[in-house]
C-alpha positions as CSV (number, residue, x, y, z in Angstrom):
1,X,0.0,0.0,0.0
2,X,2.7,2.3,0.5
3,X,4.2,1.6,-2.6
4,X,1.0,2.8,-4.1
5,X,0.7,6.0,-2.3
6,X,4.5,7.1,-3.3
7,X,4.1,6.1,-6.7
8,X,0.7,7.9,-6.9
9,X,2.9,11.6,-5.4
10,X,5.2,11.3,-7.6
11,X,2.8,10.9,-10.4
12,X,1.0,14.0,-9.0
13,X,4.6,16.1,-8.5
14,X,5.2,15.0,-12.7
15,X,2.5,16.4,-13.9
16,X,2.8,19.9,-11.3
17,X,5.9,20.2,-13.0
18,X,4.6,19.6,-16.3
19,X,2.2,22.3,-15.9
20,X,4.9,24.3,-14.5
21,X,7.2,24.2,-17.7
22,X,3.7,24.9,-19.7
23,X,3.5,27.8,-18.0
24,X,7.2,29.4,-18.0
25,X,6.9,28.5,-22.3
26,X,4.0,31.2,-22.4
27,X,4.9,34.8,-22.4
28,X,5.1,36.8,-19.7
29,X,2.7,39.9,-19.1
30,X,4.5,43.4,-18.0
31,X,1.4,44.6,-15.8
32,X,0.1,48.1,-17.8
33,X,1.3,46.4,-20.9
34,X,-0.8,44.0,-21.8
35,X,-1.6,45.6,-25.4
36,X,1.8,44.1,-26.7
37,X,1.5,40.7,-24.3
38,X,5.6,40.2,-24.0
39,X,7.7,41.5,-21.5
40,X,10.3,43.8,-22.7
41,X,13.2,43.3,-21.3
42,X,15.9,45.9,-22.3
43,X,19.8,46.2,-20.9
44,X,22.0,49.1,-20.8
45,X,24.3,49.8,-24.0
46,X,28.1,48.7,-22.5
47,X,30.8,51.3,-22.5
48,X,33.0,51.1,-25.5
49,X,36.5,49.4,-24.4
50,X,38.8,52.0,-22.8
51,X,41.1,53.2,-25.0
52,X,44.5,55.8,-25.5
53,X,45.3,57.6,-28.7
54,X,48.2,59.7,-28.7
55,X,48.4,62.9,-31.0
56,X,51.3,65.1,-31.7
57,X,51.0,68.4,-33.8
58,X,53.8,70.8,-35.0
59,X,53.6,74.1,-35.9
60,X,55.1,76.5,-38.7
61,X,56.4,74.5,-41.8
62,X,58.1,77.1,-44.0
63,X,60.5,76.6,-46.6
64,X,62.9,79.4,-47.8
65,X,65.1,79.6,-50.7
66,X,68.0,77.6,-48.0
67,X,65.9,74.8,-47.5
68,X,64.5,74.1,-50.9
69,X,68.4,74.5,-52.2
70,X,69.4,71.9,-49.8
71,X,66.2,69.6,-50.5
72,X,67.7,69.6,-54.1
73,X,71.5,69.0,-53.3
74,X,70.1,66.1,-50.8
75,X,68.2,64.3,-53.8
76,X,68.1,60.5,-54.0
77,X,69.4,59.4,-57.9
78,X,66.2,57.8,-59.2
79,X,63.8,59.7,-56.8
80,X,62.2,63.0,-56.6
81,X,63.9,66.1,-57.5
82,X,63.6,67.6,-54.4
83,X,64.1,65.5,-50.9
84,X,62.9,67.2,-47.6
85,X,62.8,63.8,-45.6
86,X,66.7,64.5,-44.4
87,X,64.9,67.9,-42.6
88,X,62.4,65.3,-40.3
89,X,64.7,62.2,-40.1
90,X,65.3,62.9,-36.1
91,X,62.2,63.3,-34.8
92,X,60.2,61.1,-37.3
93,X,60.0,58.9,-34.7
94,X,57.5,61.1,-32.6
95,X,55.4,61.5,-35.8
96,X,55.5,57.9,-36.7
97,X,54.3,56.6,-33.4
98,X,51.5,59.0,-33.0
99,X,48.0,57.8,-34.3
100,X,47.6,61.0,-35.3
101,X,50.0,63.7,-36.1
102,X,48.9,67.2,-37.3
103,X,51.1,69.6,-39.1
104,X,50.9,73.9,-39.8
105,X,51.9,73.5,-43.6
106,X,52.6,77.3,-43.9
107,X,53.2,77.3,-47.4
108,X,50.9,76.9,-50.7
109,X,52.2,74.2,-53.2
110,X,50.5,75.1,-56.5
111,X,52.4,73.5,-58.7
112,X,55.9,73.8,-60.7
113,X,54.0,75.8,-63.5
114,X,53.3,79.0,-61.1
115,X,57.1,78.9,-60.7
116,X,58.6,78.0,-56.8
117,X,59.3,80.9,-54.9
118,X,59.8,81.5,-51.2
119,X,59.4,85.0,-48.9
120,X,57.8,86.8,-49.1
121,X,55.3,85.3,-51.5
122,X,55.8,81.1,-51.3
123,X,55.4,78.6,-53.3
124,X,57.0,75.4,-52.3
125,X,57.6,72.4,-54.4
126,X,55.3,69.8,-53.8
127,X,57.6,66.6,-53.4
128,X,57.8,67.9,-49.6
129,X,53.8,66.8,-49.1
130,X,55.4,63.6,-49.8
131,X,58.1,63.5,-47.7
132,X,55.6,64.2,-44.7
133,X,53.2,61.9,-44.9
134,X,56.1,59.4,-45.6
135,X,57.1,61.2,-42.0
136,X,54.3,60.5,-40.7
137,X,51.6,63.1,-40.9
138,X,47.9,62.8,-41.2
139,X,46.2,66.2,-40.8
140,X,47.4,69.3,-42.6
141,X,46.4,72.9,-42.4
142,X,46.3,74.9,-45.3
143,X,44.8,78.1,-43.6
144,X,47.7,80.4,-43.1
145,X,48.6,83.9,-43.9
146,X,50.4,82.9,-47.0
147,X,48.0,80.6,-48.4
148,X,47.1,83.1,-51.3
149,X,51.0,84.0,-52.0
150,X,50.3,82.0,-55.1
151,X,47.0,84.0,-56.0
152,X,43.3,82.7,-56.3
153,X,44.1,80.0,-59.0
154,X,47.3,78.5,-57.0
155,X,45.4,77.9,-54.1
156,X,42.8,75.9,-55.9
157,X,46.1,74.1,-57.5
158,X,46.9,73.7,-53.6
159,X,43.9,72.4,-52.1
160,X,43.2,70.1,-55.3
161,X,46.1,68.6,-54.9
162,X,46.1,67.9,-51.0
163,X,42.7,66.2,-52.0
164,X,44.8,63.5,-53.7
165,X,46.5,62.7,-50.9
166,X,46.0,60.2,-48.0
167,X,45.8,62.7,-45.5
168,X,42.6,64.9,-44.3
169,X,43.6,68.8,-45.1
170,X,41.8,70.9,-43.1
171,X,41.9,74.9,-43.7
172,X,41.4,75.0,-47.9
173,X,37.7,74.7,-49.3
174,X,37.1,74.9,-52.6
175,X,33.7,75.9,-52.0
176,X,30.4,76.5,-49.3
177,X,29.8,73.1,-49.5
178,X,33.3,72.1,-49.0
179,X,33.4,73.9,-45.9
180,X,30.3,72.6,-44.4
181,X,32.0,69.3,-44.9
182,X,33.5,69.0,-41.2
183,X,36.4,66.5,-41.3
184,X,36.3,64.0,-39.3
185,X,39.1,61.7,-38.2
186,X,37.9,58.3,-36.8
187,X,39.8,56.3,-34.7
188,X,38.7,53.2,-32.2
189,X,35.3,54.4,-32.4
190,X,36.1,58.0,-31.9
191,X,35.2,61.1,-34.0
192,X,37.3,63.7,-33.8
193,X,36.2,67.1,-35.9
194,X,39.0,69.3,-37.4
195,X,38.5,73.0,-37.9
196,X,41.1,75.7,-38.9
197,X,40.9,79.3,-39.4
198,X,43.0,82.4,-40.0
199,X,43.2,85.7,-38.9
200,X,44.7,87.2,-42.5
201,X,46.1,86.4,-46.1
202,X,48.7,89.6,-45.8
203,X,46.1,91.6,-47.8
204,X,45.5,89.5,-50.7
205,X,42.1,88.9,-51.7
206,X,40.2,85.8,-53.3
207,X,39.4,87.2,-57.3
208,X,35.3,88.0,-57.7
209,X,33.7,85.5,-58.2
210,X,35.7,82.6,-56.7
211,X,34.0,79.4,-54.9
212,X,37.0,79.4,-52.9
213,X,36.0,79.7,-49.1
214,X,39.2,81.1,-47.0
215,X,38.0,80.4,-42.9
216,X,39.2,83.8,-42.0
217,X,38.4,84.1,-37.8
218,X,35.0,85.1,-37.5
219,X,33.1,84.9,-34.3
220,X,30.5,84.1,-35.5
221,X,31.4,81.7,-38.2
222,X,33.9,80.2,-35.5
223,X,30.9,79.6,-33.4
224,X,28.4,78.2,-36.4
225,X,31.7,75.6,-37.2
226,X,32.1,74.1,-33.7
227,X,28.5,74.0,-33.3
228,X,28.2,71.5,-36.6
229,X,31.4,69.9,-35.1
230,X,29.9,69.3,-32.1
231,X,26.9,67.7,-33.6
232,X,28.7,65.2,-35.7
233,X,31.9,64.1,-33.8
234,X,32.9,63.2,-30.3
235,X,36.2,65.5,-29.8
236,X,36.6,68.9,-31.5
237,X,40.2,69.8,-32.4
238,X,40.5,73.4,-33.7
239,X,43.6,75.0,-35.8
240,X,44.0,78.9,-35.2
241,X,46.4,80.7,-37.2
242,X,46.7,83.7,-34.7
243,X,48.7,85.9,-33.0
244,X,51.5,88.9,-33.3
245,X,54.6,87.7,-35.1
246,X,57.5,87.5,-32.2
247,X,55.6,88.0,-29.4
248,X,55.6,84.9,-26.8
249,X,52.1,86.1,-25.0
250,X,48.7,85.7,-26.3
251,X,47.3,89.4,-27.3
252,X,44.0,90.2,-26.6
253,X,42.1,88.5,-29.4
254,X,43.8,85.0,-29.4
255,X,42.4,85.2,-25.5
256,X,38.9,86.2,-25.9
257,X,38.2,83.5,-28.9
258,X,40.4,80.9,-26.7
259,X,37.6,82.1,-24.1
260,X,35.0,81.7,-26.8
261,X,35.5,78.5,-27.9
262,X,36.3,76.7,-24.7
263,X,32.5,77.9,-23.9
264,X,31.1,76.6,-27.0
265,X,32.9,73.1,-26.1
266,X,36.1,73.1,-27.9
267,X,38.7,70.4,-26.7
268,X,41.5,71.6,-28.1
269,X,43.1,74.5,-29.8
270,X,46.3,73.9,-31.3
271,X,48.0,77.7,-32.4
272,X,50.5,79.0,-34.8
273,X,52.1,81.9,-36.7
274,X,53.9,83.9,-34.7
275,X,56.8,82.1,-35.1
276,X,57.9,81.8,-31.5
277,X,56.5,79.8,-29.0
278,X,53.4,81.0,-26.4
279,X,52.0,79.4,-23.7
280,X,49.6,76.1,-23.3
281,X,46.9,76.2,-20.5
282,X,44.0,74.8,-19.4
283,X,40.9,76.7,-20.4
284,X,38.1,75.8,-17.8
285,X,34.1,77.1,-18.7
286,X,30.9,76.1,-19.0
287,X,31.9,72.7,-17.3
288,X,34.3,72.2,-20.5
289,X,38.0,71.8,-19.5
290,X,39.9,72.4,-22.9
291,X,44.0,72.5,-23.9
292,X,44.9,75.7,-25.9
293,X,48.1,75.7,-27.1
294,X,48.5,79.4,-28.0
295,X,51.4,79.0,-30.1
296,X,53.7,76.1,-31.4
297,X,56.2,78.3,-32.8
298,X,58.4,77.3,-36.0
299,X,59.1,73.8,-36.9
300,X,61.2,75.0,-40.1
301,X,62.1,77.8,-40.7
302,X,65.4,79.5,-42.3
303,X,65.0,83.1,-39.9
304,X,67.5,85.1,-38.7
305,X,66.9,84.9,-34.9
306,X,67.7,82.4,-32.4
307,X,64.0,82.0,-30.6
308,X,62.4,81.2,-34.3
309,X,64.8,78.7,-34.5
310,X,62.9,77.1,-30.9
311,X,59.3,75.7,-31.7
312,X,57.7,72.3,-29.9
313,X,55.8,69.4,-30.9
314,X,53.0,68.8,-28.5
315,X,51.6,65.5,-27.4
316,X,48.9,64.2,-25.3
317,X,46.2,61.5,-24.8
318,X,42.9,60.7,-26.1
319,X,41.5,58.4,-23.2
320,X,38.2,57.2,-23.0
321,X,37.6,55.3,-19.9
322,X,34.2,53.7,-18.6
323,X,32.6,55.7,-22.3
324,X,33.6,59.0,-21.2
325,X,36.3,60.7,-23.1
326,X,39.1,63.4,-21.8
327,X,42.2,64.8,-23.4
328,X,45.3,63.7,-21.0
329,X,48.9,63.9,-20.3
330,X,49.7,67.3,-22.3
331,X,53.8,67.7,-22.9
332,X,55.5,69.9,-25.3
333,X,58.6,68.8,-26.3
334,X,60.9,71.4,-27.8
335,X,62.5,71.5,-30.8
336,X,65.5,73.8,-32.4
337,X,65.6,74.2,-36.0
338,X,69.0,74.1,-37.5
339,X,71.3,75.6,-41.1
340,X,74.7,75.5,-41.3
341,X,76.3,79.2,-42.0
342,X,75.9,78.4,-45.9
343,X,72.1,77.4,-45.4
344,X,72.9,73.5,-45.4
345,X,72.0,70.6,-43.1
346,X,68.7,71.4,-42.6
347,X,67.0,69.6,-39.8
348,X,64.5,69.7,-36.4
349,X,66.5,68.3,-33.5
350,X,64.6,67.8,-30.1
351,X,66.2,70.3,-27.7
352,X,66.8,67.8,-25.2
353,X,69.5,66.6,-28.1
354,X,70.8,69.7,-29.4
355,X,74.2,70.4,-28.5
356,X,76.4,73.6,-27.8
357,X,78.6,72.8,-30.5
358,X,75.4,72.6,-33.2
359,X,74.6,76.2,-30.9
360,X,78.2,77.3,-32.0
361,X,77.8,76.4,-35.7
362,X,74.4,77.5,-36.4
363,X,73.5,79.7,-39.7
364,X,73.2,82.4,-37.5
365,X,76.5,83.3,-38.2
366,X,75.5,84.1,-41.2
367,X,73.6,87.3,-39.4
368,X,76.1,87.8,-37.4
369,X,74.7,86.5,-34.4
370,X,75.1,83.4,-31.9
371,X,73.2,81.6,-29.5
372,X,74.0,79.3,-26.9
373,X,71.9,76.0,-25.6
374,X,71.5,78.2,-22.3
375,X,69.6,80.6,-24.2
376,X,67.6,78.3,-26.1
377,X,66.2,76.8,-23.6
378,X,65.2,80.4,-21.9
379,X,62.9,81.1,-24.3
380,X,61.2,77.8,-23.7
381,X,60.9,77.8,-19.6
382,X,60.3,81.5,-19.6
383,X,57.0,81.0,-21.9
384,X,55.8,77.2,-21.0
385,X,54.7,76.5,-17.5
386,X,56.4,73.4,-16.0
387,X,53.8,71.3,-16.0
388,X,53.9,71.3,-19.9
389,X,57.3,70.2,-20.0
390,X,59.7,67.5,-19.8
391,X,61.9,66.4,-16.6
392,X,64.7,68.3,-17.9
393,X,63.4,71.7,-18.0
394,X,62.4,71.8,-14.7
């Protein structure tokens, strides 16, 4: 009898659980939703991975009549007619390992048929465009105060021929539309925008009737751009050719649109033209914390004065962490620009390299002036606060 009563309960505790699984195959009801009958059940996007990109950007790339001579002595038999790559070899390295790398080119390139020229009205042969993306360089500026040296027509030439090139040139437009088209640099699933503008073209003037659009520093255009910038990429990086010639502080208007922008949500501001370097500082407004680096000084340059001979290459992070994303670890490293007395040996050294003998036997001469290692670095630790610097300037 006993037998029979277990067998019967477990019979009975079968079938429960029969009925059980019937029920857990039928969907289930989300009370005040019982138009759609299934539960919807919905989980948090994950962050992205965390990620570190690392970016470096020079600053003035200008090529006088000495370095396009020495380009041309320092041709390869069978190669181009003009080599450059000699002028970048020591700190290719920087450029190379960057994931992206951003470069002032100061000078228009319009072609052999407008004739080459340097100062004061430039045009560079264009075999250098290829020795710096073989450097290492993915964004170019266009947008300088020379960029018309060549007239209406050899920009075009200029900006056409960037366009061939696998990098993203920022600063040139050939027309509105052009300009609208905010470049974007994607990298690990981040957008970064890239705008550039001016604050002059020496005078010169597009001719009537041009599509060209030159991004001259306009408030208000500033502001239009960063907003579109804003809508369509993560990061916005902005180029601003700015700033009094020789002057290591920021005048009043590179302050109030470094002011400006930081509101508007900048994240960085990467400077140039003045041909010495200015200060980099944290920009706090609006709950935006941005880097403006007022002015990167000259990368090359064939001037007559010891402190356009200093520029720096600044580097820093792109971190995203936990999906949010911050610009990090900010350092300039400074550079010295040297020429031999007869305009020769062109070449960026790192400062921390450069020795008192190259000091002794820089081009200088040639002006009748000397510098000293000392001095160079002066015009570095009297303009960049320490915390932009490496150990050995402090």
């Amino acid at each position: 009898m006993k037998k029979i009563i277990i067998l019967l309960a477990l019979l009975l505790i079968l079938c429960g659980c029969g009925k059980l699984q019937e029920q857990n195959k039928k969907p289930l009801v989300l009370e005040g939703d019982k138009k759609h009958g299934e539960l919807d059940i919905s989980f948090p996007e994950p962050y992205p991975p965390d990620v570190t990109l690392s970016f470096a950007g020079c600053g003035d790339n200008i090529m006088y009549y000495g370095s396009n001579r020495d380009a041309k002595k320092s041709a390869v038999e069978g190669g181009r007619e003009y080599n450059y790559a000699p002028f970048y070899e020591n700190i290719k390295h920087i450029i190379e390992d960057a994931d992206i790398a951003f470069i002032n080119q100061e000078t228009p390139m319009a072609g052999e048929d407008f004739g080459y020229d340097d100062y004061p009205h430039f045009n560079t042969p264009r075999d250098l465009a290829y020795d710096l993306i073989e450097t290492g360089f993915d964004v170019v500026n266009l947008a300088t105060n020379h960029m018309l040296d060549a007239g209406t027509s050899g920009l075009e030439e200029t900006i056409k021929f960037w366009n061939t090139l696998p990098v993203t040139t920022i600063g040139g437009y050939l027309n509105e539309e052009d300009f609208n088209n905010i470049r974007i640099v994607e990298m690990e699933e981040i957008k970064i925008a890239f705008l550039s503008f001016t604050y002059s073209t020496n005078g010169l003037r597009l001719k009537a009737g041009s599509d060209i659009v030159i991004p001259y520093e306009d408030e208000t255009v500033i502001a239009e751009q960063v907003k579109k910038a804003n809508e369509l990429a993560d990061l916005v990086f902005v180029s601003m050719h700015w700033g009094s010639e020789y002057n290591f502080k920021p005048n009043a208007t590179q302050k109030k649109l470094a002011g400006m922008m930081a509101e508007l949500g900048v994240d960085v501001i990467i400077g140039h033209h003045p041909h010495v370097l200015q200060p980099v500082e944290w920009i706090e407004s609006g709950g935006n914390r941005m880097l403006c680096v007022y002015s990167l000084g000259n990368f090359v340059a064939e001037q007559p004065n010891d402190y356009n001979m200093v520029g720096g290459i600044i580097t820093f992070d792109i971190v995203r962490k936990d999906g949010e994303l911050s610009i990090e670890n900010p350092l300039l490293l400074p550079t010295v620009y040297y020429y031999n007395r007869s305009f020769y040996k062109n070449s960026v050294h790192l400062m921390e390299n450069f020795t008192e003998e190259m000091a002794k036997s820089h081009g200088l001469i040639y002006y009748g002036k000397t510098t000293t290692v000392e001095k160079l670095r002066s015009y570095v630790t009297k303009t960049v606060s320490a915390e932009f610097l490496p150990d050995y300037l402090k």
